[in-house]
C-alpha positions as a LaTeX table, in Angstrom:
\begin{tabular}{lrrr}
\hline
Residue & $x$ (\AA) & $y$ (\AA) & $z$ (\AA) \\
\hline
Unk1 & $-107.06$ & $-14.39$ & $-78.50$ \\
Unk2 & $-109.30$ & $-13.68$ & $-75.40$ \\
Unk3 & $-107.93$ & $-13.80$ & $-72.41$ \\
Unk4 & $-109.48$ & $-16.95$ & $-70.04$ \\
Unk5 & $-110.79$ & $-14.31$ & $-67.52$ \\
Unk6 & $-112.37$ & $-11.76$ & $-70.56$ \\
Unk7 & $-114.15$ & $-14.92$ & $-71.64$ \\
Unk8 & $-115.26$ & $-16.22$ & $-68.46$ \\
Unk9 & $-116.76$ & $-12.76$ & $-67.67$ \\
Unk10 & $-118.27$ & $-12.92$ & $-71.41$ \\
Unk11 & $-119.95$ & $-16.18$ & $-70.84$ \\
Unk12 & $-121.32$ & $-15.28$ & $-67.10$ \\
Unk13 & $-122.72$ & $-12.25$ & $-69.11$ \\
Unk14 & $-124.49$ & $-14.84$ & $-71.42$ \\
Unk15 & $-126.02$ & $-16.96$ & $-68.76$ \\
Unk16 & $-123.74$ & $-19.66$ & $-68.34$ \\
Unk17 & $-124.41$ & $-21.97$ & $-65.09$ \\
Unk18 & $-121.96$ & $-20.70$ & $-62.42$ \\
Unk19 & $-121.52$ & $-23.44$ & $-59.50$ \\
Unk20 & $-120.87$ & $-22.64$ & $-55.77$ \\
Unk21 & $-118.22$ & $-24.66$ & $-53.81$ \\
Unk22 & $-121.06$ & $-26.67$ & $-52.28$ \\
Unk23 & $-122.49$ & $-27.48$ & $-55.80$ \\
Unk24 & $-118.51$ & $-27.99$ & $-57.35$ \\
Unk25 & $-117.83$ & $-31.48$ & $-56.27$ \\
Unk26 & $-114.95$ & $-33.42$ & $-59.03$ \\
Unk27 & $-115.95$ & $-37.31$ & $-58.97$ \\
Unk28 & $-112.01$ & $-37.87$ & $-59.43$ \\
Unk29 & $-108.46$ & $-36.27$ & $-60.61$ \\
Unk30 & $-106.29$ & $-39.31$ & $-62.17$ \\
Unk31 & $-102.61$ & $-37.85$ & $-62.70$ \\
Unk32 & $-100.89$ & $-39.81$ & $-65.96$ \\
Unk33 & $-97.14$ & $-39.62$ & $-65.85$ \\
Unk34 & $-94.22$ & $-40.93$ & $-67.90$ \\
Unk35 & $-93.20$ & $-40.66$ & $-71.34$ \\
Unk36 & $-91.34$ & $-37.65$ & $-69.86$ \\
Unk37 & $-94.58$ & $-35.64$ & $-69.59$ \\
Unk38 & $-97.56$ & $-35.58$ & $-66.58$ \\
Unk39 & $-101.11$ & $-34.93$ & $-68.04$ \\
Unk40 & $-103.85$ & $-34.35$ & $-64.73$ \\
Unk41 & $-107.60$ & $-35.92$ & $-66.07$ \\
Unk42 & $-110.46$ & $-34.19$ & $-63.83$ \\
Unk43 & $-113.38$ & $-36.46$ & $-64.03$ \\
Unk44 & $-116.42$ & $-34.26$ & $-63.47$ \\
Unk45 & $-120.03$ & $-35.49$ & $-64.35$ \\
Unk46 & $-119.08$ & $-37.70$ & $-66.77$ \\
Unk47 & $-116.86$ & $-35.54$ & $-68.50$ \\
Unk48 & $-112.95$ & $-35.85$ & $-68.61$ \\
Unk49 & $-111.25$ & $-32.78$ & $-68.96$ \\
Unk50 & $-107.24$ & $-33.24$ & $-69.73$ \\
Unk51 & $-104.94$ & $-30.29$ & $-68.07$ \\
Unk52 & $-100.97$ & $-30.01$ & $-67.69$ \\
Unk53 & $-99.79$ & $-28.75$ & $-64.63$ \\
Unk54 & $-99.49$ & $-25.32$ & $-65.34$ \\
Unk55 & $-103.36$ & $-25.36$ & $-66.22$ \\
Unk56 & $-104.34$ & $-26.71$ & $-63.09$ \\
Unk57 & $-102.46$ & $-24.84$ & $-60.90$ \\
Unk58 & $-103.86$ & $-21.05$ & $-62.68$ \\
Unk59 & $-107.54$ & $-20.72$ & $-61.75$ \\
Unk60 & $-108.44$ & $-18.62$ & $-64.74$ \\
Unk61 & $-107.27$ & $-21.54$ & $-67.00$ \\
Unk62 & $-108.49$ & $-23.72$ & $-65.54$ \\
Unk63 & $-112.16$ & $-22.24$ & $-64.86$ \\
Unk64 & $-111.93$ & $-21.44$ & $-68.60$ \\
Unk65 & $-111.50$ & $-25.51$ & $-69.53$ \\
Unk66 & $-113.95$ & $-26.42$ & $-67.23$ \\
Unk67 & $-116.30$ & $-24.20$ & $-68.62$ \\
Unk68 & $-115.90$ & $-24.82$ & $-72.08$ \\
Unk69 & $-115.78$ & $-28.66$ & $-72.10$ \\
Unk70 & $-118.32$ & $-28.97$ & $-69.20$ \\
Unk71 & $-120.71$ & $-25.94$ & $-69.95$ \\
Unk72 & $-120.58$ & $-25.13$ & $-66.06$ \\
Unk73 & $-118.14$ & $-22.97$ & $-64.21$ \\
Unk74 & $-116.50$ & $-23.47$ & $-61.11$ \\
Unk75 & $-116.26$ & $-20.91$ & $-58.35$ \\
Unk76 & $-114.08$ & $-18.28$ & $-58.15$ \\
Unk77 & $-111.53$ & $-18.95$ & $-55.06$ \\
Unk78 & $-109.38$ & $-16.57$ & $-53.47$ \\
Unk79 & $-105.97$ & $-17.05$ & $-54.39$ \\
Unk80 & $-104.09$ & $-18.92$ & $-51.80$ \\
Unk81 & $-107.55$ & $-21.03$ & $-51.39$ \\
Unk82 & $-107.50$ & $-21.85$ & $-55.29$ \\
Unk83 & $-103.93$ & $-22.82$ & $-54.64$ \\
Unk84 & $-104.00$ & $-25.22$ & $-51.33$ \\
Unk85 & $-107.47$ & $-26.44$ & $-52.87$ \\
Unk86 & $-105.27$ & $-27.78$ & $-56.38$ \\
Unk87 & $-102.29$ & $-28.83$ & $-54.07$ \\
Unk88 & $-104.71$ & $-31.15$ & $-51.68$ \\
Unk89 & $-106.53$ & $-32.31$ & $-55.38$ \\
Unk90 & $-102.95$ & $-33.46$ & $-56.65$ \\
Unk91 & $-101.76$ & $-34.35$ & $-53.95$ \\
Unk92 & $-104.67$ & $-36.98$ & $-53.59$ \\
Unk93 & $-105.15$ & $-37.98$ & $-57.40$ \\
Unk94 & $-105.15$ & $-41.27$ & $-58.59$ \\
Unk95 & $-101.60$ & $-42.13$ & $-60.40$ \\
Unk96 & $-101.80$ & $-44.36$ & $-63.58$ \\
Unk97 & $-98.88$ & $-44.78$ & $-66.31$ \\
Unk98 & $-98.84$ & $-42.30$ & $-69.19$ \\
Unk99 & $-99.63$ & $-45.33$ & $-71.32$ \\
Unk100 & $-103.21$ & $-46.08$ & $-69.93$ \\
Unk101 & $-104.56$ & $-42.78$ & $-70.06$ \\
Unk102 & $-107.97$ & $-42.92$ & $-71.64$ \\
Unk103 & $-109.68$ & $-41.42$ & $-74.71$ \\
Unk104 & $-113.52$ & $-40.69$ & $-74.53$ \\
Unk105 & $-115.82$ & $-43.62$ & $-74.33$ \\
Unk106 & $-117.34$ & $-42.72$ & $-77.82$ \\
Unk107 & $-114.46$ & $-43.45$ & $-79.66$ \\
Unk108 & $-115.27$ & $-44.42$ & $-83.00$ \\
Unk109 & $-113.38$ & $-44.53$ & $-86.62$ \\
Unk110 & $-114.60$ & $-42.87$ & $-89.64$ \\
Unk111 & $-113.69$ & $-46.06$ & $-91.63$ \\
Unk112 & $-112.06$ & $-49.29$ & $-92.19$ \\
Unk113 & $-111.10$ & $-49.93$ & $-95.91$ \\
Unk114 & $-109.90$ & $-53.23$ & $-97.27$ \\
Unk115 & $-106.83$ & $-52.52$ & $-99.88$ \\
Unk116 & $-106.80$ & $-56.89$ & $-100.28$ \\
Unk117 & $-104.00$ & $-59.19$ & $-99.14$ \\
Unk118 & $-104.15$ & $-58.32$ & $-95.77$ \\
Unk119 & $-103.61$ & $-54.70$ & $-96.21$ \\
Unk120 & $-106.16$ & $-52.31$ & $-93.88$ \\
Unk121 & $-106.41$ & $-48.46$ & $-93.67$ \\
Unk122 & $-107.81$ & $-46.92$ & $-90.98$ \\
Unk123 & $-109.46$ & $-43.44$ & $-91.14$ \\
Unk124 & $-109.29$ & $-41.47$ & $-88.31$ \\
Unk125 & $-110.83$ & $-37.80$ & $-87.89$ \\
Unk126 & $-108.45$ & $-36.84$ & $-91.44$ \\
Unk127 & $-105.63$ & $-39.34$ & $-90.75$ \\
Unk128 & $-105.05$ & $-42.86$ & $-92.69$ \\
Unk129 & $-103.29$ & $-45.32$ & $-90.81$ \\
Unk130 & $-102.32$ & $-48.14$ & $-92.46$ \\
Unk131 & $-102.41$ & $-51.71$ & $-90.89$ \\
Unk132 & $-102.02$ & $-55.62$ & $-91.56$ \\
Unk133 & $-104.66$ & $-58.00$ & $-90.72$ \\
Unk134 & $-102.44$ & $-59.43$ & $-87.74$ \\
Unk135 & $-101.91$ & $-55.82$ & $-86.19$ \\
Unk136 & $-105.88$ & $-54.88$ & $-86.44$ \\
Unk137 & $-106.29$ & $-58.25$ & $-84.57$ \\
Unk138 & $-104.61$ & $-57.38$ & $-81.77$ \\
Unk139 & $-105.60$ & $-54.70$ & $-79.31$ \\
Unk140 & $-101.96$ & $-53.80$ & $-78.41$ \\
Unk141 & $-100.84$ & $-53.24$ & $-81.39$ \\
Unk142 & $-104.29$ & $-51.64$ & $-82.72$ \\
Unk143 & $-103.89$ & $-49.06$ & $-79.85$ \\
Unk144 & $-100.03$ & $-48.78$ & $-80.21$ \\
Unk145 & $-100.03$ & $-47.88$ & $-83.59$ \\
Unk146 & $-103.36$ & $-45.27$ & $-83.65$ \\
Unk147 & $-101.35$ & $-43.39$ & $-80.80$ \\
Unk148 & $-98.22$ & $-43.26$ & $-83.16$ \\
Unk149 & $-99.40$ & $-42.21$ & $-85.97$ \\
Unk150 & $-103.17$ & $-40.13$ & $-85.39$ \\
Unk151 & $-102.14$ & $-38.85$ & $-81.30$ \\
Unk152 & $-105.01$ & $-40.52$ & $-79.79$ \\
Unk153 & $-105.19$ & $-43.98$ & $-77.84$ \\
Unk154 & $-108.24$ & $-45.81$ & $-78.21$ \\
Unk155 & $-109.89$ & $-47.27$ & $-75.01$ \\
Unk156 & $-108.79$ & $-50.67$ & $-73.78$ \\
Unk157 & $-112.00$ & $-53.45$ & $-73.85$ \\
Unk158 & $-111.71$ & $-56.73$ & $-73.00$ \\
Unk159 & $-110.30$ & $-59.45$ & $-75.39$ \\
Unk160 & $-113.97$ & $-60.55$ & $-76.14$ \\
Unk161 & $-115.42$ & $-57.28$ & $-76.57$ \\
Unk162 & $-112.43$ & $-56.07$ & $-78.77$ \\
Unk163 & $-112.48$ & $-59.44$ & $-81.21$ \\
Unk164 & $-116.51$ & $-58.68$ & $-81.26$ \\
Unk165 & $-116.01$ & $-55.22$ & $-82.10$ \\
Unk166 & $-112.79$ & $-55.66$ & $-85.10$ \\
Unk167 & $-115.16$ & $-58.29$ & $-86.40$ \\
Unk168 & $-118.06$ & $-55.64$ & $-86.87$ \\
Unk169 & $-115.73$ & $-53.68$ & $-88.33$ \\
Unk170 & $-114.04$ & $-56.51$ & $-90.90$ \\
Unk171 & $-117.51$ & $-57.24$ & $-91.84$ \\
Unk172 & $-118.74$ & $-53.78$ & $-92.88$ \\
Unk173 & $-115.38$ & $-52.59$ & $-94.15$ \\
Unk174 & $-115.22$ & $-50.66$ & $-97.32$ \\
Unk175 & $-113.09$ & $-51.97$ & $-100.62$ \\
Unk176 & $-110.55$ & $-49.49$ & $-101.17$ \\
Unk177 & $-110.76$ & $-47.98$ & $-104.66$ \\
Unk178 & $-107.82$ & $-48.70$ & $-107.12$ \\
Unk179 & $-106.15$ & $-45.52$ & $-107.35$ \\
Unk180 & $-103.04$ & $-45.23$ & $-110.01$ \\
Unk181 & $-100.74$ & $-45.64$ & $-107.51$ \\
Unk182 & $-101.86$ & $-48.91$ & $-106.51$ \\
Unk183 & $-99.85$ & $-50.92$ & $-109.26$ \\
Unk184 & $-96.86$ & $-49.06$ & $-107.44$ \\
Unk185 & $-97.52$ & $-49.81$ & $-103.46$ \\
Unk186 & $-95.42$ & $-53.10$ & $-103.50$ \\
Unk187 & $-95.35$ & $-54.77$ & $-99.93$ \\
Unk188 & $-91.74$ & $-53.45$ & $-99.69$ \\
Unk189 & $-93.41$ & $-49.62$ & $-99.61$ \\
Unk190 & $-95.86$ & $-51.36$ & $-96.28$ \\
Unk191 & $-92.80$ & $-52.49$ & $-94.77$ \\
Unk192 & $-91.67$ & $-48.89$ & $-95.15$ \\
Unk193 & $-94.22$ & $-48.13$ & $-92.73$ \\
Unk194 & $-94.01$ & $-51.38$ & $-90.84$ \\
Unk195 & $-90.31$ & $-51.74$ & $-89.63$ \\
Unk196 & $-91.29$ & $-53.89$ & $-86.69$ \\
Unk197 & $-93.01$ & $-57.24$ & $-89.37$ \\
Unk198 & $-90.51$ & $-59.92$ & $-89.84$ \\
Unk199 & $-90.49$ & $-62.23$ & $-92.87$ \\
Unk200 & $-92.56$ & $-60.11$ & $-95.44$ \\
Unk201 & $-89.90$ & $-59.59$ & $-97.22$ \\
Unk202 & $-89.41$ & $-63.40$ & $-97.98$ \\
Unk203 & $-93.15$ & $-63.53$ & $-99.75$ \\
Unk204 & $-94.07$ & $-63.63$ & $-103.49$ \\
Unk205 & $-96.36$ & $-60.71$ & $-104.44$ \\
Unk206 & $-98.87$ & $-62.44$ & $-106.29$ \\
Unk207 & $-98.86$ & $-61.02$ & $-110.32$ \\
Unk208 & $-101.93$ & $-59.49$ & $-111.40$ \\
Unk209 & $-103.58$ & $-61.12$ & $-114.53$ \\
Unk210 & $-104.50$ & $-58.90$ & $-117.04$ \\
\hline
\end{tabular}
């Protein structure tokens, strides 16, 4: 792999926009901790760029993300400058729990598929999540359960704006198509997945007329 100062040079050769400390201003650095883990989100020009501490604190890396997810580069610091410059940025970031970390505003699903009875899955960038009408309903669970099971949390909207937007999405939902293993997927095999519903196991599955 090239090395984060081989490419830098490569993409300065190329053109790239190269920024001096006048011109490098971040809006914001929000520092997400808990969940045993600290993730550091520089907010620069409408982008978000997610480091761990060991990126931020090596200027190579840390030029190189920049670069790559912003298409400008910072400046090249001496050392000891890079370093109190990232020590005075973290020491001055905004702290927020692990838990409300963002995703990018353009967010979106690749599809919602109706499988009947109250049975969703969502598609997600290769991953199917499954859910039940109740748990695409609400927003906590909605965001608990895509961060469990496709490692990315959607962003948080307000009650009205999320019940407008699952609505869009109920309404323009796909039907699933039967697949053979349908006749198998009993609700037992959803509350595989769904340890946390109470009192499904108490309902009738209705039979299936021929």
């Amino acid at each position: 792999m090239v090395s984060d100062s081989r490419f830098i040079l490569e993409r300065i050769s190329q053109g790239c926009v190269t920024l001096s400390d006048d011109e490098f201003v971040i809006d914001r650095l929000v520092k997400y901790f808990g969940n045993g883990r600290i993730r550091w989100h520089v907010e620069f020009r409408g982008h978000r760029i997610e480091l761990t501490t060991g990126q931020l604190k090596k200027q190579p890396t840390f030029r190189r993300k920049m670069l790559e997810q912003t298409g400008v580069l910072p400046p090249q610091r001496a050392g000891t400058n890079y370093r109190r410059w990232a020590l005075d940025l973290r020491k001055n970031a905004v702290e927020l729990p692990w838990r409300d970390r963002p995703v990018d505003s353009g967010f979106a699903i690749d599809r919602l598929a109706s499988h009947g009875d109250g049975r969703w899955t969502v598609e997600y960038q290769g991953k199917t999540i499954k859910f039940t009408t109740t748990k695409l309903r609400r927003q906590v669970s909605f965001r608990k359960r895509m961060l469990a099971k496709a490692k990315v949390l959607p962003p948080e909207l307000t009650p009205a704006a999320y019940r407008k937007w699952m609505d869009w999405l109920i309404q323009n939902a796909t039907e699933a198509a039967p697949q053979a293993g349908d006749a198998l997927m009993t609700e037992k095999s959803w509350l595989d997945d769904l340890p946390e519903l109470a009192g499904w196991q108490n309902e009738t599955v209705p039979e299936e007329t021929g």
